[in-house]
N, C-alpha and C positions, 0 to 999 in steps of 0.2 A: 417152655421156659428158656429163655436166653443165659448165656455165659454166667453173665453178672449177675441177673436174677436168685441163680444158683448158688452164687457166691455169698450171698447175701443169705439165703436161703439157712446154707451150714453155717454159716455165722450164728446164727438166733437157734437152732434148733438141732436137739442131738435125736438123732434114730437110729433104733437098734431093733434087734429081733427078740421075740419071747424061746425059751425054751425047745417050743415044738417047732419053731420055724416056719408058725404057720400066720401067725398076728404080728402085725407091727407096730410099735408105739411111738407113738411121740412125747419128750419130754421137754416141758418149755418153763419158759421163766417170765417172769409179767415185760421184760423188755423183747422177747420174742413176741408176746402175744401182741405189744403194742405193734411192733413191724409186722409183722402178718396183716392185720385188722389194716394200717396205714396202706400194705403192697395190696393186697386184696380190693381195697378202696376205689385204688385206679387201673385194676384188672379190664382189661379192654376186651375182654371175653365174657361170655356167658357162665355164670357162677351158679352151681347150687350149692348150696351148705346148710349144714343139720349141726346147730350149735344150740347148749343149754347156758349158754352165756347172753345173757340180755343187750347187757353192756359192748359184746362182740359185733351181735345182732344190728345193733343202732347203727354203729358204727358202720359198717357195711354193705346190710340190707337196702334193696331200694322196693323188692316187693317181697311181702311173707305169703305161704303154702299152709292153709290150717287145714288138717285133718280129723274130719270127725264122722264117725258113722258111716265111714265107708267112703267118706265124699271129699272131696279136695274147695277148695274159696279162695280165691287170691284178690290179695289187698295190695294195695299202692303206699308205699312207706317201708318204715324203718319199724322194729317190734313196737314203739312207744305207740309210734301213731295206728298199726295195726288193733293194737290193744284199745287206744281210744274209739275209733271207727267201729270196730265189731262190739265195744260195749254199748256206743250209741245207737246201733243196728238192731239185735238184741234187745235192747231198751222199747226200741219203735215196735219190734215185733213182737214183745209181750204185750204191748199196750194193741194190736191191732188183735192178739189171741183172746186177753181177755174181753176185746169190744164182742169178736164174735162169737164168744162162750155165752154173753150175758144175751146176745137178739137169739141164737139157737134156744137159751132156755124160755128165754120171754116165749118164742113162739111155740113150743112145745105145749109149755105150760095152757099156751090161749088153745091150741088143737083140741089138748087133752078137755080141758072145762065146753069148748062151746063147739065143736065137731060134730056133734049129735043133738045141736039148739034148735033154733027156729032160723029158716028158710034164709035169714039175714045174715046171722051169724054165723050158719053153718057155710054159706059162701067166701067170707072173711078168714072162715078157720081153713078152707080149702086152698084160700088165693095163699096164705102163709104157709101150707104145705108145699105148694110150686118154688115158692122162694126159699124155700129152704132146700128142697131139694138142689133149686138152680145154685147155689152157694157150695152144696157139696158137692156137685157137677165141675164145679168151677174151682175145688179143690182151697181146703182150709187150711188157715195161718199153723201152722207146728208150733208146740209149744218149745221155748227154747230149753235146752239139755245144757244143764249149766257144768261145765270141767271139774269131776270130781277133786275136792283140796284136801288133802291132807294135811292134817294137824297134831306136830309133834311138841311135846312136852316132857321136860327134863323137873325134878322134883327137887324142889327148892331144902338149900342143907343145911341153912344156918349162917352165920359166921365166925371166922378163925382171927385172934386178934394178929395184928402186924408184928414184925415180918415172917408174912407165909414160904414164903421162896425166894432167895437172895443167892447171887451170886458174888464174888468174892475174891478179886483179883484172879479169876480162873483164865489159863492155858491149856490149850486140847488140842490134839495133831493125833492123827493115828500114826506117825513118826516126828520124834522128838526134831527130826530134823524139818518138818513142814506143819507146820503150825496153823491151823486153819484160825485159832482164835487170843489174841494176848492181851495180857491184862483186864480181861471184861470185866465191870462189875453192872451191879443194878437187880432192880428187884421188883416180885409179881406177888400181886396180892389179889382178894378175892373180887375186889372191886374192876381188878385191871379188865381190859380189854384192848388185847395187843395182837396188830398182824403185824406178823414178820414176811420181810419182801427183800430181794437183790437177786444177782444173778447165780445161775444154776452153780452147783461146785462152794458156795460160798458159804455153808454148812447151816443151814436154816434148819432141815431135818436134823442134824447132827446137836442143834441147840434143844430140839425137842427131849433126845437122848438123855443130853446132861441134865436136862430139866425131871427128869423120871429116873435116873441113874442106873439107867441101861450103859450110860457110859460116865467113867471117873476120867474128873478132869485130871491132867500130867501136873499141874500146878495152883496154888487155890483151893478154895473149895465150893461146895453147894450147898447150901444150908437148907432145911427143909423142916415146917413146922412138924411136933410130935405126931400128930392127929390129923396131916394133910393127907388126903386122898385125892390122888391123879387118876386120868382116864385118859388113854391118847387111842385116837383113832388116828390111822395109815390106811392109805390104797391100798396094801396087801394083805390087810385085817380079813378081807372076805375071802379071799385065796385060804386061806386055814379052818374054812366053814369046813364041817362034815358034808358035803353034798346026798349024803346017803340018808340021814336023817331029818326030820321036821324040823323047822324054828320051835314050834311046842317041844319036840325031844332035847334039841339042845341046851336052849334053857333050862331046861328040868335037869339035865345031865349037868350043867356048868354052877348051877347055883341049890346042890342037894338040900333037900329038905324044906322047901318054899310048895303048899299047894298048887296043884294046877289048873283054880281061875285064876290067882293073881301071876302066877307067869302071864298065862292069855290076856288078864291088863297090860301087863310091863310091855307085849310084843303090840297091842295095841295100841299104845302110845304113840306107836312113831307109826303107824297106818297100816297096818299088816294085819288083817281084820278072816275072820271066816275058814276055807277052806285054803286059805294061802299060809295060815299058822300050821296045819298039821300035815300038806303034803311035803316031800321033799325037796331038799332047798335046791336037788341040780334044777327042780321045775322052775324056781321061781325065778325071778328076771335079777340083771344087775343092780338095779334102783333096789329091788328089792331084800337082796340079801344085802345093802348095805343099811338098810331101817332096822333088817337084823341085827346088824354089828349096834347100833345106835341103842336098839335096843338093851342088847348086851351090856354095855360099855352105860349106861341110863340107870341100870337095876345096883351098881355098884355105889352111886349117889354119890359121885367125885364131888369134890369142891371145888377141881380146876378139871378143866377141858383143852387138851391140846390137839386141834384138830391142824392134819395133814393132808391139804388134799381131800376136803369134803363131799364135793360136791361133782366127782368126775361119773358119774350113773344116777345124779337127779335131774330132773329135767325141772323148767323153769317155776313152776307152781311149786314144788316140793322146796327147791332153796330158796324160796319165799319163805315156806311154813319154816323151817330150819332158824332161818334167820328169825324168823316173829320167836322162835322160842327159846333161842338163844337170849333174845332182846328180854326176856320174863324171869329168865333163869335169874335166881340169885348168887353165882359162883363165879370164878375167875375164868377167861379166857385166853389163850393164845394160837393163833391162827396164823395157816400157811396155804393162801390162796392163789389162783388166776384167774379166781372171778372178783374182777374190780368193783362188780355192783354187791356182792355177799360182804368183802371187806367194806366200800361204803356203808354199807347199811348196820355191821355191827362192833367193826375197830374205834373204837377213838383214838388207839395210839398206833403208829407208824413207825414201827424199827427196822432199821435198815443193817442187813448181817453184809459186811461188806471187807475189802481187805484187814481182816482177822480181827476188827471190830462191830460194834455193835452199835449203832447211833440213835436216838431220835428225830424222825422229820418233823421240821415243823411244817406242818399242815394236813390234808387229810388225803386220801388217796386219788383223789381226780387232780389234785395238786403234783403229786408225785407220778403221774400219767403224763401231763404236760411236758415233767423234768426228763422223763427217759422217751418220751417224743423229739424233744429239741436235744439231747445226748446222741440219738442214733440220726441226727439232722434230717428228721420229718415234720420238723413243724413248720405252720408257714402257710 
């Protein structure tokens, strides 16, 4: 990496160390990711990368690495066109599996009846034993193993008449002398569906806070319907699992007095199915323990969801399913993403936390991709 490279590099992106000193994290904001994805683009080296971002992927990608069953495939494209090509592929080779299921039974079936006929037929039911066998000599069509999809579902709660959540000429600084946010107003109802986006420092997590009243604004207020129920998932939710105990114990410990199949539904919802519900959760994987938090955060039947950071341990099939059941849910939303295809798919509105207010964009989020492309002068 060159000078400037570099320069460029800590501009968009803050890294620091975990605790043990042993992980290192990156923390970005949707104008770093847009620079990454644009530098990376015209990387004049050999790139691998392992991204659960579709939208990164496209961008990027010129050939995808699928893994399955042990075996690697490489396609020529971007994830879209991967995705098209292996469904059409796939498509030809079921159609060539079932041709060859239906001449194996035909001809079974003729062995079985006329193998033991007369002199004619039993020659015909011989000649179809040769060719069958030469077919499995010659090694037969696989049936295709379609990517297990998980399918999450949040349970619909009703509605809260208006105004559910209103803000109210609110100012917040954690020093009265630095103000992250002045004069905001404006307001979330069960209908909304709102991502919030800007740059890092510009208090997007910090509006989740005020929004659940983990933090009191310095001026203003927050108003909050009698009977709203909030649910916010954070990256750090799974950090506070018991790792000693099962998703079944936990449940059962966090929510006393609920039998233990309908826990086993509630952890089932979000695909945590079997012997993954009752061992423990240091076994289960990251994606994993967060379908636990989901789950958790699911069984409490919020009317608003403010999700932080959703999608940092799902891999591309899962914030699909996420997203499809967001899209079902009947409840409010407010989302803090860096996946521009999750926000496509489930924002309609576009707020922007930015020098200590709060705006709406007009337009939808591949709109506001453009605008901080030609801001960091990549476009073109």
């Amino acid at each position: 990496m060159t000078w400037e490279e570099f320069k460029g590099f800590v501009k968009y992106v803050k890294v620091f160390c975990s605790v043990d000193d042993q992980f290192f994290y990156v923390v970005t904001d949707l104008e770093a990711c847009v620079w990454l994805e644009e530098t990376l683009k015209n990387f004049e080296r050999i790139l691998v990368v392992v991204s659960h971002s579709q939208d990164f992927l496209n961008g990027v990608c010129t050939n995808i690495i699928h893994m399955q069953n042990k075996k690697l495939k490489i396609y020529t494209g971007n994830y879209d066109q991967y995705a098209q090509t292996r469904s059409e592929l796939e498509e030809n080779q079921m159609k060539q599996y079932k041709w060859e299921q239906d001449q194996i039974s035909s001809m079974k079936e003729y062995i079985a009846r006329f193998g033991h006929g007369s002199a004619k037929l039993a020659r015909q039911a011989q000649s179809k034993e040769k060719t069958l066998a030469k077919m499995e000599r010659g090694g037969l069509t696989e049936r295709v193993v379609r990517d297990k999809v998980l399918v999450f579902r949040f349970v619909d709660v009703g509605k809260l008449p208006p105004p559910v959540l209103q803000f109210v000429e609110v100012a917040f600084g954690y020093t009265p002398d630095n103000l992250i946010y002045k004069n905001i107003e404006f307001g979330v109802d069960l209908d909304s569906r709102v991502a919030l986006v800007g740059p890092n420092g510009a208090g997007k997590s910090t509006l989740l806070k005020l929004m659940t009243g983990e933090l009191v604004p310095l001026d203003g207020m927050v108003r909050r319907h009698n009977h709203l129920r909030i649910a916010q998932f954070h990256q750090h939710l799974a950090d506070k699992l018991d790792m000693e105990v099962s998703a079944l114990q936990y449940m059962i410990r966090e929510y006393p007095g609920n039998e233990e199949e309908k826990m086993r539904a509630s952890i089932g919802k979000f695909g945590l199915t079997g012997k993954a519900q009752v061992m423990p959760m240091s076994n289960l994987s990251d994606g994993q323990r967060s379908r636990v938090v989901f789950a958790w955060l699911a069984f409490r039947q919020p009317h608003m969801l403010l999700l932080d950071e959703p999608t940092n341990h799902l891999d591309i099939e899962t914030i699909d399913s996420l997203a499809e059941a967001l899209n079902e849910w009947d409840g409010g939303l407010v989302l803090v993403s860096h996946d521009f295809r999750l926000i496509n798919q489930v924002a309609k509105e576009i707020w922007v936390c930015e020098n200590q207010a709060v705006t709406r964009w007009e337009g939808d989020i591949m709109d506001f991709k453009m605008h901080l492309k030609k801001k960091a002068g990549l476009s073109g």
